[in-house]
N, C-alpha and C positions, 0 to 999 in steps of 0.2 A: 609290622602289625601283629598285636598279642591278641590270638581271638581263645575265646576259652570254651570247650566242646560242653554242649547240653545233652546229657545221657537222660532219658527218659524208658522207666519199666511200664509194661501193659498196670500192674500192680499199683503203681502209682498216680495214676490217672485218676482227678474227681469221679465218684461215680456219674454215673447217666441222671438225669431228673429228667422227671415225668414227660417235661416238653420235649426233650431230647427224645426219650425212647418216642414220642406221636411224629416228629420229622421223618426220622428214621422209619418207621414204618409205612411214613405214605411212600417213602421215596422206595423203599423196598419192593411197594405195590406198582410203582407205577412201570408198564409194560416198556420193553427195549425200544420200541420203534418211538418212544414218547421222548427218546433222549436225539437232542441238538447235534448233530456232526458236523455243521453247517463250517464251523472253523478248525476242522480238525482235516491236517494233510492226506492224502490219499497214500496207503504202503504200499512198493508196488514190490513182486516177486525176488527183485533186484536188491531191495533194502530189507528186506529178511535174510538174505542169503552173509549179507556183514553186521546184522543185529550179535550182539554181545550178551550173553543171559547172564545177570547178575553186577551189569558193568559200575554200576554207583551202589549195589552191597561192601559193605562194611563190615564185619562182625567184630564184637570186642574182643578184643584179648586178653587172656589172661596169663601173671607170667607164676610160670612155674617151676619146678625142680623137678628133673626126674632121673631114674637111675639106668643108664642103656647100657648094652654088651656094647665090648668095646669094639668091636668090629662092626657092629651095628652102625654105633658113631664115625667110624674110619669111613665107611662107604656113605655114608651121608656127606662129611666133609671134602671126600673125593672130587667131588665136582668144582669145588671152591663156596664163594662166599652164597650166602641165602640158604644152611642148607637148614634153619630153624624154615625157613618159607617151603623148601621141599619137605620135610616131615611132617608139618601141618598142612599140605597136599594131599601126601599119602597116607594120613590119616583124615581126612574130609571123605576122601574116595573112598576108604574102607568103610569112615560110619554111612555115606550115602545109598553103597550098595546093602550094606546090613539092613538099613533102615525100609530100602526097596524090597529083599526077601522078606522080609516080617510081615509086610503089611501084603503080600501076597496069601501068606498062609492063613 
């Protein structure tokens, strides 16, 4: 099966029309207890405890070129194969934390 991926930007979305933004706003207004749970399974402490955060994120990728100390390289490669998925780990982790102190200050 050849399925071919649809990338969609926030940028590239129709704008909103008038009706759109009036939906949207009642639904904004209308208070929490007003919304239906009636089909929605109960979580129980047990099923947080193996919740996944981020298990169907995706992010695109972009490929790149870059220029690493070669010892840099050698200890990435150490491990064996994945070590382009380990570098874009520990660089996730660095901008996550970067991104957590900034928005502290």
């Amino acid at each position: 099966m050849n399925e071919k991926m649809v990338s969609k930007k926030l940028e590239d979305l129709p704008p909103l029309t008038e009706a759109d933004r009036e939906r949207l706003a009642v639904l904004a207004a209308r208070p929490d207890s007003e919304i239906d749970l009636s089909d929605m399974p109960e979580l129980t402490e047990e099923d947080w405890k193996t919740a996944v955060r981020g298990k169907h994120y995706r992010p695109v990728k972009a490929q790149i070129t870059a220029h690493l100390d070669k010892d840099v390289l050698a200890w990435l490669k150490a491990d064996g194969r994945g070590y382009q998925t380990r570098m874009n780990a520990i660089l996730r982790r660095e901008m996550l934390q970067s991104r957590a102190s900034n928005q502290q200050q």
